[in-house]
N, C-alpha and C positions, 0 to 999 in steps of 0.2 A: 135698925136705923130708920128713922122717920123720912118719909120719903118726902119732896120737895113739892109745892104745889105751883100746877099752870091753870090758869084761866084759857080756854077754847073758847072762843067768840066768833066765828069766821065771818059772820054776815056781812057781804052779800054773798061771800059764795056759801058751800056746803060744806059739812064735813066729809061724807062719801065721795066729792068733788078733789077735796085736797088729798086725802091720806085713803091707800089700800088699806085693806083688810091688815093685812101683817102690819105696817106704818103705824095704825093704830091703836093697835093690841101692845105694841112697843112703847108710845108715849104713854099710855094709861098702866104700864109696866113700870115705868121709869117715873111715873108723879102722879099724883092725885091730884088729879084731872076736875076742874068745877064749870060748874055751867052745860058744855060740851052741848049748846043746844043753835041748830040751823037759825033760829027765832033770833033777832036784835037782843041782847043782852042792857036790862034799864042802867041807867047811869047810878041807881042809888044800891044797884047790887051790884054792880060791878066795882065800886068803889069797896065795899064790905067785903070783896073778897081781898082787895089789893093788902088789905091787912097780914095776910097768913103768903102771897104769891110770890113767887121766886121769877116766873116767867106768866108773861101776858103772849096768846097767841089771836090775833084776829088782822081784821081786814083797814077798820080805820079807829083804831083806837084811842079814846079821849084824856090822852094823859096830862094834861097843864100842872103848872103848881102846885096845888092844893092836891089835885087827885096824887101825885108823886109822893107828898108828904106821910100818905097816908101807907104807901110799898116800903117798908121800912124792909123787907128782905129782897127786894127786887133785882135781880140779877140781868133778863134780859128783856125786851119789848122784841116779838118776830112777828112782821107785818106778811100778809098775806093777799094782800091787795095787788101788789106789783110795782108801790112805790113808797116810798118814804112818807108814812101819813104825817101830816101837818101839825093836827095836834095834841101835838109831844113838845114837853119843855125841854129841847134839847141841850141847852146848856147847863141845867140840872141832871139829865141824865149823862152829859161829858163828865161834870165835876162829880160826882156820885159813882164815875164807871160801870153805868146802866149799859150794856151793849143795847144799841137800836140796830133790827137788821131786817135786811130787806129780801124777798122773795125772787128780784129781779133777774138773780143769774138762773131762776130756772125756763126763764124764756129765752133763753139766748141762741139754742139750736133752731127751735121752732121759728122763731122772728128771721133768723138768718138763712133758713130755706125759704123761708116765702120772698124773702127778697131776691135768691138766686130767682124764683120762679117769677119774678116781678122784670129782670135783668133779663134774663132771657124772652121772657112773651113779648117784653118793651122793643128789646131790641129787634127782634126778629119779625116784628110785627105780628104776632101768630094769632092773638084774638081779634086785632083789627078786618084783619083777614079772611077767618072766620066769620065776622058779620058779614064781612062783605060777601061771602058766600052764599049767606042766606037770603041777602039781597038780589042776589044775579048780578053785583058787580066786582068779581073775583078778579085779582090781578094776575094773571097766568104768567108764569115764571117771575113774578115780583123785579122786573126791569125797571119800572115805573115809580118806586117805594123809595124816596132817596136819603126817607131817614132810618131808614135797615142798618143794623150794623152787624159783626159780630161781635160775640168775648173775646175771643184769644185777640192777647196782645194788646187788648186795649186801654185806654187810661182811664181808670175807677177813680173818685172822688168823693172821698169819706169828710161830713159835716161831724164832726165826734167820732173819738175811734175807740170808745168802751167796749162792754163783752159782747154784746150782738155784733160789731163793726170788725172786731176781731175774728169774733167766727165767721164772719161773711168773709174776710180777707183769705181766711184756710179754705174755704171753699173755690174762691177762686184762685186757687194757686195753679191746677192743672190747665187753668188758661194760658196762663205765662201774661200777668196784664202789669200795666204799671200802676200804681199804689198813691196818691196824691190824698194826704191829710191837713186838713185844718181843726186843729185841737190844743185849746191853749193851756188845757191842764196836764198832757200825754206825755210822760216822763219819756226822754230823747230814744233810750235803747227800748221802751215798746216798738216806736216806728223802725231802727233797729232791726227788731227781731222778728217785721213784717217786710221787713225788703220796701218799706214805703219811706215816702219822702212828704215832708211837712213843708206846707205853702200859705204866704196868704190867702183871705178871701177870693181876690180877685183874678188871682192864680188858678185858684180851685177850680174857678165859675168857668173860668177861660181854656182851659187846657181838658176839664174834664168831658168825655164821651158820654159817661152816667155820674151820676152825681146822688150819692144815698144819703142823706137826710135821718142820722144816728145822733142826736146827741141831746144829752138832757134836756130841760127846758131848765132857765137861769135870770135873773135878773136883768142881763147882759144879752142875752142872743133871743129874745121876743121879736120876731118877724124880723128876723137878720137875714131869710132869703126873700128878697122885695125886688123891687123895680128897678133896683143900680141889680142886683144879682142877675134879672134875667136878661138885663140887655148887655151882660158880659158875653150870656152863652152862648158859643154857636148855634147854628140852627140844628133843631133836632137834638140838642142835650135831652137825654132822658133823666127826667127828674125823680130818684124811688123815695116817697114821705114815707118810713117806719117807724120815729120815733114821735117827739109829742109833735101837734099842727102850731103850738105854741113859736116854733121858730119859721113859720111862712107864712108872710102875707098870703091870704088864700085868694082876695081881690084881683093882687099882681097876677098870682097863678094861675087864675081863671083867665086871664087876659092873655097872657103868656101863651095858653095852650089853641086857645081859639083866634089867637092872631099866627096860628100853626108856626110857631117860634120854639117851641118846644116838644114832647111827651111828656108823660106824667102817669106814676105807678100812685098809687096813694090807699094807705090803711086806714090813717087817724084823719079825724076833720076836728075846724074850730067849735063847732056844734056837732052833736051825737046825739039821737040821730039827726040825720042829715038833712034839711028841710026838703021835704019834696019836688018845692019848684028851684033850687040852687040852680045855677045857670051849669055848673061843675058836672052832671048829671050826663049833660046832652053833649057836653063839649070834643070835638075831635080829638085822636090822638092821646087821652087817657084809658085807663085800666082802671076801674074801682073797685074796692073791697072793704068793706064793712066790720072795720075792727079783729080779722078775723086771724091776724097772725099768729098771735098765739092759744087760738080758742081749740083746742084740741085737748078730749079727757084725759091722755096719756099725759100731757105736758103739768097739765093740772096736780098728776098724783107726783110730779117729782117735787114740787113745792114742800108737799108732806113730809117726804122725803130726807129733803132739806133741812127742815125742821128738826124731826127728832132726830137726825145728826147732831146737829148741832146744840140740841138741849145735852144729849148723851155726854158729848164733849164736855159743855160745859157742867155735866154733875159732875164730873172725873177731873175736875180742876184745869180745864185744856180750853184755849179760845176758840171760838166758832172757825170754821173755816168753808161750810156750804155757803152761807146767806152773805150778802153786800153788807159791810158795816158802814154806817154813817158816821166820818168823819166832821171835823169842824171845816178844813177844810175846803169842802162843799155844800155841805147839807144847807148852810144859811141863804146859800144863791138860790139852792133849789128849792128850798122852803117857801121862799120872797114871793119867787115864780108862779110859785102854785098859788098863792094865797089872792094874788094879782088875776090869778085869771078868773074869766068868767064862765068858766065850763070843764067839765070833765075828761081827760081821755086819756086813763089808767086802762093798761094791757086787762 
């Protein structure tokens, strides 16, 4: 039996970045494998393979109309980028039952430790702390720190409660905290089956002790945490940004934090990188980190992973079940989103 062919494209990342040794011995077992090259793949060979391909694997792949017309065996598109690439004509690959699938649940441990570690340093003031040490202005028994708080027991405040927000939820469970969700696509028995409760915005803003910053970027929620958001919060809301920068004014938030109205954990920015002189930089009471949630090799090979899972399945006539499928719908808000903005900030 003829064995089924994939196009490997990964640029920008690697191949040795996505797939171990074994992951790859596996896919190249399972299809005949073209391109398979770290190098950008040209558009006029990439289209000349689409002829003979069953499955496209890369990072942003140019699939529109015309390129589609010419995948006459094409089974599934697996992005390896971390997000739903753009462009893809996805209503042709809806009507065609092209599976589009996404890499993104393989960051969902990594992004959701760093936020525990984001909850805790925030809360506990432990890096502020620390500088203050090497300053010689150390706060001796932190009497003085009044926006300290701890986890246990405390009110968490999820902005999107997808698979990062879920796994941050399981993490905090040994705190015993309470659970406040604003998510307007979260089918009822998810929150449910987190012991959370679903709130308006202004609920969220107001009630929440930390406030984690999870959810897609949409047509709909572009700087939806702003100037009405942060003069909900109490003083000292710690703010964790891990999903896009697309949903906070970052204006507000620079304001917010150096009017010491807030903290602030933050991964993503609306520019990457971050202009040197950002006022965000120098600002009291933040934490910064440089995209780095899920930058870890380990995490990289589960993508791979991922992948020839799910190609496997589907030569065995069985639907994906590692990668995020893109439905209709969402994919069109989050599409919109992406194409609106003017910057990049893919995991």
């Amino acid at each position: 039996m003829e064995k089924p062919v994939a196009i490997l494209s990964p640029h920008f990342r690697t191949i040795d970045e996505l797939f171990s040794t074994s992951d790859l011995e596996r896919l190249f077992d399972l299809c005949t494998v073209k391109w398979a090259s770290n190098d950008p793949i040209p558009q006029e060979t990439f289209e000349s393979y689409l002829e003979t391909a069953h499955f496209v694997i890369g990072a942003y792949p140019k699939l529109g109309r015309e390129a589609l017309s010419k995948a006459k065996h094409l089974k599934a598109i697996l992005e390896v980028a971390g997000a739903f690439p753009a462009e893809v004509d996805y209503k042709n690959c809806f009507g065609r039952g092209i599976a589009v699938l996404s890499c993104a649940p393989a960051f969902r441990r990594l992004v959701a430790e760093m936020t525990m570690g984001f909850l805790l340093s925030g809360g506990r003031g432990i890096i502020e702390e620390h500088e203050n040490f090497r300053k010689g202005t150390e706060n001796w028994l932190g009497e003085d720190e009044i926006f300290d708080f701890t986890l246990y027991q405390q009110t968490i405040g999820f902005l999107g409660f997808g698979s990062i927000a879920q796994e941050c939820a399981r993490l905090l469970s040994p705190f015993d905290c309470k659970l406040l969700i604003h998510d307007p696509w979260l089918p009822p028995e998810v929150a449910e089956t987190y012991k959370a409760t679903s709130c308006d915005l202004d609920t969220l803003y107001q009630k929440s002790r930390a406030l984690i910053i999870a959810a897609s970027p949409t047509s709909d929620n572009f700087q939806l945490v702003n100037h009405h958001a942060f003069s909900k919060m109490e003083p000292g809301t710690l703010l964790v940004l891990i999903s896009r920068a697309h949903l906070v004014d970052f204006d507000a938030l620079t304001e917010a934090v150096y009017a010491n109205k807030i903290r602030a954990a933050i991964d993503v920015f609306p520019q990457e990188p971050l202009p040197s002189d950002h006022p965000i930089r120098t600002a009291p009471h933040v934490t910064l980190s440089a995209h780095r949630a899920a930058a870890l090799h380990q995490g990289r090979h589960s993508i791979g992973a991922m992948v020839v899972r799910d190609i496997e399945s589907m030569i065995q006539g069985k639907a994906p079940q590692s990668m995020q499928r893109a439905t209709p719908e969402t994919i069109y808000q989050r599409i919109a989103a992406k194409q609106a903005a003017t910057h990049s900030d893919t995991v």
